[in-house]
C-alpha positions in Angstrom: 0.0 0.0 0.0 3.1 2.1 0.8 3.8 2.1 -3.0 0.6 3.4 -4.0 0.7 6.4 -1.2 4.3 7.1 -3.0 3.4 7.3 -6.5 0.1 8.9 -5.7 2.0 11.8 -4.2 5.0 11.8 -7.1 2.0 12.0 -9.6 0.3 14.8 -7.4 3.6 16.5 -6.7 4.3 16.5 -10.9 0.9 17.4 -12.0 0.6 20.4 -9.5 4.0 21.6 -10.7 2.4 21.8 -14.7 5.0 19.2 -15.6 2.4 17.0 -17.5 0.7 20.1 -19.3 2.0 19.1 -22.8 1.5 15.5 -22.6 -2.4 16.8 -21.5 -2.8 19.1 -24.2 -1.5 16.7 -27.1 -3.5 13.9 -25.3 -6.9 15.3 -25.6 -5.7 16.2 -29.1 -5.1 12.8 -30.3 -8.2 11.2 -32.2 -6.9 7.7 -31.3 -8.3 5.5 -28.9 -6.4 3.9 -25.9 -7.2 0.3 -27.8 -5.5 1.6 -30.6 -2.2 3.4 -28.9 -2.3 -0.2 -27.5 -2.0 -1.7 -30.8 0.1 0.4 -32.2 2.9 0.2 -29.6 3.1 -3.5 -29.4 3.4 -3.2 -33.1 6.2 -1.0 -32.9 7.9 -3.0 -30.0 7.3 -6.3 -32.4 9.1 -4.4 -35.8 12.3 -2.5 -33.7 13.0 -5.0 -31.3 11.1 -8.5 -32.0 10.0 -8.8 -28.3 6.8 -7.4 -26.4 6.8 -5.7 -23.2 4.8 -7.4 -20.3 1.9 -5.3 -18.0 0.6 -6.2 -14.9 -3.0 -6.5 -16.3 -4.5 -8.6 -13.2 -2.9 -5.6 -11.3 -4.7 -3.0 -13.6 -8.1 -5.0 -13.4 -7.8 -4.9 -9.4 -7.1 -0.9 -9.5 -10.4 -0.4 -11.5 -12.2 -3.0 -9.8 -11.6 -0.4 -6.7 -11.5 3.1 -7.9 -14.5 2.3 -10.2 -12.8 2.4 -13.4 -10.7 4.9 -12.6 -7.6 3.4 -14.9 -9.8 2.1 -17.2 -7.5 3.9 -19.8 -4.3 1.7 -19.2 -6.5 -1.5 -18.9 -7.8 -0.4 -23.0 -4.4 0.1 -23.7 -2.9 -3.3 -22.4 -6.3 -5.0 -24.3 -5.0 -3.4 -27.5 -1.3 -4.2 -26.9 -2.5 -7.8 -26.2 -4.9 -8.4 -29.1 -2.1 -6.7 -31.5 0.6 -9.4 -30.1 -1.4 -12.3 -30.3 -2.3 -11.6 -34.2 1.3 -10.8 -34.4 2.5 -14.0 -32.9 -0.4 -16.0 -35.0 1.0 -14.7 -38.4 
């Protein structure tokens, strides 16, 4: 639980300081869905470096299990990133 009070507060800390203002801006600016940025990295991972990254999904399912979706954003990613390496992998 310690871990979640610490990066809670070093996300606070940042975000009150305007040092994710740009990522913000060009986030609401993208038209492309969390599924899709997903998709599109582990493509990207799969063409530079042959090799996938791993996420704690059962980790990511618990968090929005308990905020009430509240990272429902990082679970669509890691759904995209997963569906893209499994086609990937099928090929």
């Amino acid at each position: 639980m310690k871990l979640f009070k610490n990066l809670h507060n070093y996300v606070k800390e940042n975000y009150e300081s305007g040092k994710y203002q740009a990522a913000e801006q060009t986030y609401q600016s993208t038209s492309v869905d969390d599924y899709q940025l997903g998709y599109k990295q582990a493509e990207f991972d799969y063409k530079n470096n042959h090799t996938f990254q791993k996420f704690p999904s059962a980790t990511i399912q618990l968090v929005n299990d308990i905020t009430d979706n509240k990272a429902i954003e990082i679970s669509k990613f890691i759904s995209g990133y997963e569906a893209a390496k499994r086609e990937i992998l099928a090929r």
